[in-house]
N, C-alpha and C positions, 0 to 999 in steps of 0.2 A: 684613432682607429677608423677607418674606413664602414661604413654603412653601406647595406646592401641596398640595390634599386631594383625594384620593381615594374620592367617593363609591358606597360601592356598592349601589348601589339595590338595591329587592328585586324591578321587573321584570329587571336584569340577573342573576338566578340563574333567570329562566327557561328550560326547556329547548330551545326553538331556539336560546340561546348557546353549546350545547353543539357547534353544525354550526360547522367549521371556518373558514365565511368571516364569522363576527358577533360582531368581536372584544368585550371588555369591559375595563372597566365601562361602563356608559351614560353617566354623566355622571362629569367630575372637575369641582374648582373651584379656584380661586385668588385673591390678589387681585394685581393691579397696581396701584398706589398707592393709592385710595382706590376702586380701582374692582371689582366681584366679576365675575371672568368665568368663565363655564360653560363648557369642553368638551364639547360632546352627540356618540355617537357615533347620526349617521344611519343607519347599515346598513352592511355589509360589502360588498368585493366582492373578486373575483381578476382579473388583467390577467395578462396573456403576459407574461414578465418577459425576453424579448428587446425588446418593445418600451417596458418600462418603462426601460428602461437604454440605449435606442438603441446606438451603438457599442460599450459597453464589452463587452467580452468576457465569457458567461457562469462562467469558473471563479473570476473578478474578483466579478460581483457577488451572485453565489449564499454567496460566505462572507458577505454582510452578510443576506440573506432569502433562505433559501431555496425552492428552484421542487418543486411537486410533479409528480407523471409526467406532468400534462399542458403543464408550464414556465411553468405560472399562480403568482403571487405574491399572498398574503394582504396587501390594502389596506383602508382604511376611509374614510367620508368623516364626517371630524370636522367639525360646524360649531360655533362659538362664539356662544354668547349673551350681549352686556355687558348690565349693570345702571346703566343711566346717570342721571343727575340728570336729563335732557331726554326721558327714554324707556328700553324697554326695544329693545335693537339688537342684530337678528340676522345675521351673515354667510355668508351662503352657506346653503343647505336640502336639499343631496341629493337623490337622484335622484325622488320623490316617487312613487307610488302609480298612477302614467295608464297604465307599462307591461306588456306582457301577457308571459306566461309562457316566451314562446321566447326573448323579450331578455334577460330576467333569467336565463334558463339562459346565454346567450354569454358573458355577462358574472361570473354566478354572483352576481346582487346577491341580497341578502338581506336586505330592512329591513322588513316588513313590521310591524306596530305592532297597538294595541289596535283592535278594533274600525272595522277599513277605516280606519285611519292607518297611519302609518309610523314606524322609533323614533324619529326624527325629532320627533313630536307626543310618543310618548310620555316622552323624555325631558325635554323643554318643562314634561309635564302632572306627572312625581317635583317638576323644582325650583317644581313652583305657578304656572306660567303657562299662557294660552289664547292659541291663534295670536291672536284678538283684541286680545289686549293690546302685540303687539311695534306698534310705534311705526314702527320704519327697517330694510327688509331689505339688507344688501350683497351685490351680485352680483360675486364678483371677476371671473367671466366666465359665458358662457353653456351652457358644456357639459351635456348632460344628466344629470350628475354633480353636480353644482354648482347646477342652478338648476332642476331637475326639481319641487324640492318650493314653489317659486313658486305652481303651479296643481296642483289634484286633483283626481281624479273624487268625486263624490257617490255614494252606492251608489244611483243611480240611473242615475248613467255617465253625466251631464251633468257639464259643467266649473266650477269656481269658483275662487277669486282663493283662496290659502290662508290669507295672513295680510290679510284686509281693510281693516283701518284701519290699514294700513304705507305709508308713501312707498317705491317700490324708487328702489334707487340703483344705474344703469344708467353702462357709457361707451357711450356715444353710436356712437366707433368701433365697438365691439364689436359692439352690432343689427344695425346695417349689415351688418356682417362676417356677423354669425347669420343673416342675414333673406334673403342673396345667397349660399346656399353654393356650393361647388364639386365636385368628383368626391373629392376627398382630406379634404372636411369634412363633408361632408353626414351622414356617421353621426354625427355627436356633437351635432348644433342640430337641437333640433325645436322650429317655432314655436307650440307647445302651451305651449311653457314659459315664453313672456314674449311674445308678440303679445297674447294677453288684455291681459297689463297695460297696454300702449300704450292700448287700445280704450277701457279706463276709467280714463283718465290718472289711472296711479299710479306713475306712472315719474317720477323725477328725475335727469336727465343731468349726465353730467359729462363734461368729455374732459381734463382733465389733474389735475396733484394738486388735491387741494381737502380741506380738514378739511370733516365732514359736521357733526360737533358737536364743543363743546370738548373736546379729545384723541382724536380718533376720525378721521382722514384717510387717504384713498384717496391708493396712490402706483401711478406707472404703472411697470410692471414687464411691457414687452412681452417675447416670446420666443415661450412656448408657443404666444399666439396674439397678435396684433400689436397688438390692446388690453387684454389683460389687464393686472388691478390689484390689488397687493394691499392689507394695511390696518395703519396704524402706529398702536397705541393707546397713550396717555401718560397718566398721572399720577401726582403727587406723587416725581415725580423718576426714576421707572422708565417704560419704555419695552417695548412686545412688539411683534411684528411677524409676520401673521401670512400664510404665504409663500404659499399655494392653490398650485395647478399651478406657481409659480417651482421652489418645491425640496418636492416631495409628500410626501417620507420621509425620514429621516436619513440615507442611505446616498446621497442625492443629493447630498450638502453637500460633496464634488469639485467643482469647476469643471467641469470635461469630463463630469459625471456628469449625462447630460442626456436627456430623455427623447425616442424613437425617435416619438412622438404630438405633440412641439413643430413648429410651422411654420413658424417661424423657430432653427435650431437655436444659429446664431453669434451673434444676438440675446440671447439664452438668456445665453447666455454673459460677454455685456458684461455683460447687467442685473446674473446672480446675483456676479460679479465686483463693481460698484459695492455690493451692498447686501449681501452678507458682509461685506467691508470696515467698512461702514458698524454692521453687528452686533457683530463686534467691538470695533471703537472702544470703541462708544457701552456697550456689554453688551446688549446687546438679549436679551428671552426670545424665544425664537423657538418658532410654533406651526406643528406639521405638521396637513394634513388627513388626507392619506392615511397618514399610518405607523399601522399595524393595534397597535405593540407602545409607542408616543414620540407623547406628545402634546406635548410642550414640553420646552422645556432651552435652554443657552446654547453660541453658538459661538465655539471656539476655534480657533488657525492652527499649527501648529508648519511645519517649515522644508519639508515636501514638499504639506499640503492642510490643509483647512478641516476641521472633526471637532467632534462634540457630546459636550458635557459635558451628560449627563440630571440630570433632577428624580431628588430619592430615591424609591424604590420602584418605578420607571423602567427597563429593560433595555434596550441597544442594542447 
């Protein structure tokens, strides 16, 4: 079985990674059977860690991350780049570069990159590739977390498509879902982040599981939001899966340990129920976005909860 590496780039010994929400290293790698997949970390961010944990009780989930005096929790948003025979395929792209400085304060994001990108590009540009060159973006869903880095400003402050010769890979539900918000969703979709793409059909929908390429398929994994998806990558006999908003950090890997920002909370619940299960069985490596400290490992059950076994060199 393959061992994941650790790379540690020389833009992550830059000194903005020293502010406490841009966790490191920028990128890790590894392979899944025959396939190299990149970890990139897009930018940091802190959340109210009541609402990352919805019910459980803070002295519960403060021994797994703890909250600093404002009760914010250090997260990241990891997205992974495959290196596939058919292309090069990107999942998810972080929050991107369009928003202005008050949002980035609520939020405390910090990804800010070389020259009006975001680390997002720059870690793209360590392992030698140009948004140009990715092929297929996946959107596990639309949050402005997750699909921000879709479109960016030019420093001109006109908008552009990021990765232009990519098909995105959209569910269908989910637009809808993004495109009709309501009082209780309307902070997290902004049609900046994927209405462009409709306009210059670069959208490929989908509404149920579907393989995009050989070993590469979107599963629907509603809860957080009623069409989220996440992505089961195969080959040569291994299996990873990698959760987005289903289970964001390790310390979600409870069943009940479900986030206060999910819209369907009981939904939640069934999904990450069937597809632990299903990680286990099968041994699945499992890829967090948001854990700031765990980017992958395997899950394990003993007789009271679900619990990660880390990569070496890995703390949780």
């Amino acid at each position: 079985m393959q061992k994941a590496e650790t790379v540690r780039l020389a833009h992550s010994r830059d000194p903005r990674h020293d502010r406490m929400s841009v966790p490191i290293p920028l990128v890790e790698r590894r392979k899944i059977g025959g396939l190299t997949v990149h970890a990139i970390q897009a930018g940091g961010m802190r959340l109210d860690g009541g609402a990352m944990f919805g019910v459980v009780p803070k002295p519960l989930w403060e021994k797994r991350i703890p909250a600093d005096a404002r009760n914010t929790i250090q997260m990241c948003m990891r997205c992974v780049l495959i290196e596939h025979p058919s292309g090069l395929i990107l999942i998810d792209t972080g929050a991107g570069n369009k928003e202005n400085e008050k949002f980035k304060h609520i939020y405390e994001i910090e990804n800010e990159g070389a020259d009006g990108d975001t680390l997002l590009e720059d870690g793209l540009r360590e392992i030698g590739v140009a948004p140009a060159d990715i092929s297929i973006v996946i959107n596990t869903h639309l949050h402005f977390d997750h699909a921000g880095g879709n479109t960016r400003n030019r420093p001109d402050g006109s908008l552009e498509i990021t990765f232009p010769n990519a098909t995105y890979i959209v569910k269908r539900g989910e637009y809808e879902y993004a495109t009709h918000p309501n009082e209780r969703t309307a902070a997290s979709y902004f049609d900046r982040n994927y209405v462009p793409l409709e306009a210059a059909d670069k959208i490929e929908w989908v509404s149920r599981e579907k393989e995009i390429v050989k070993g590469v398929r979107v599963i629907p994994t509603p809860g957080h939001t009623p069409f989220h998806q996440s992505v089961l990558i195969e080959s040569g006999g291994e299996r990873a899966f990698y959760f987005a908003d289903l289970t964001p950090t390790h310390a979600h890997l409870p069943l009940p340990w479900i986030m206060g920002y999910d819209v369907e909370p009981l939904v939640t619940l069934e999904t990450k129920r069937r597809i632990l299960k299903q990680a286990v069985d099968e041994n699945w490596l499992v890829i967090f976005e948001h854990d700031a400290s765990v980017a992958w490992g395997r899950v394990q059950r003993d007789e009271k909860a679900y619990h990660l076994v880390a990569e070496p060199g890995q703390g949780c």
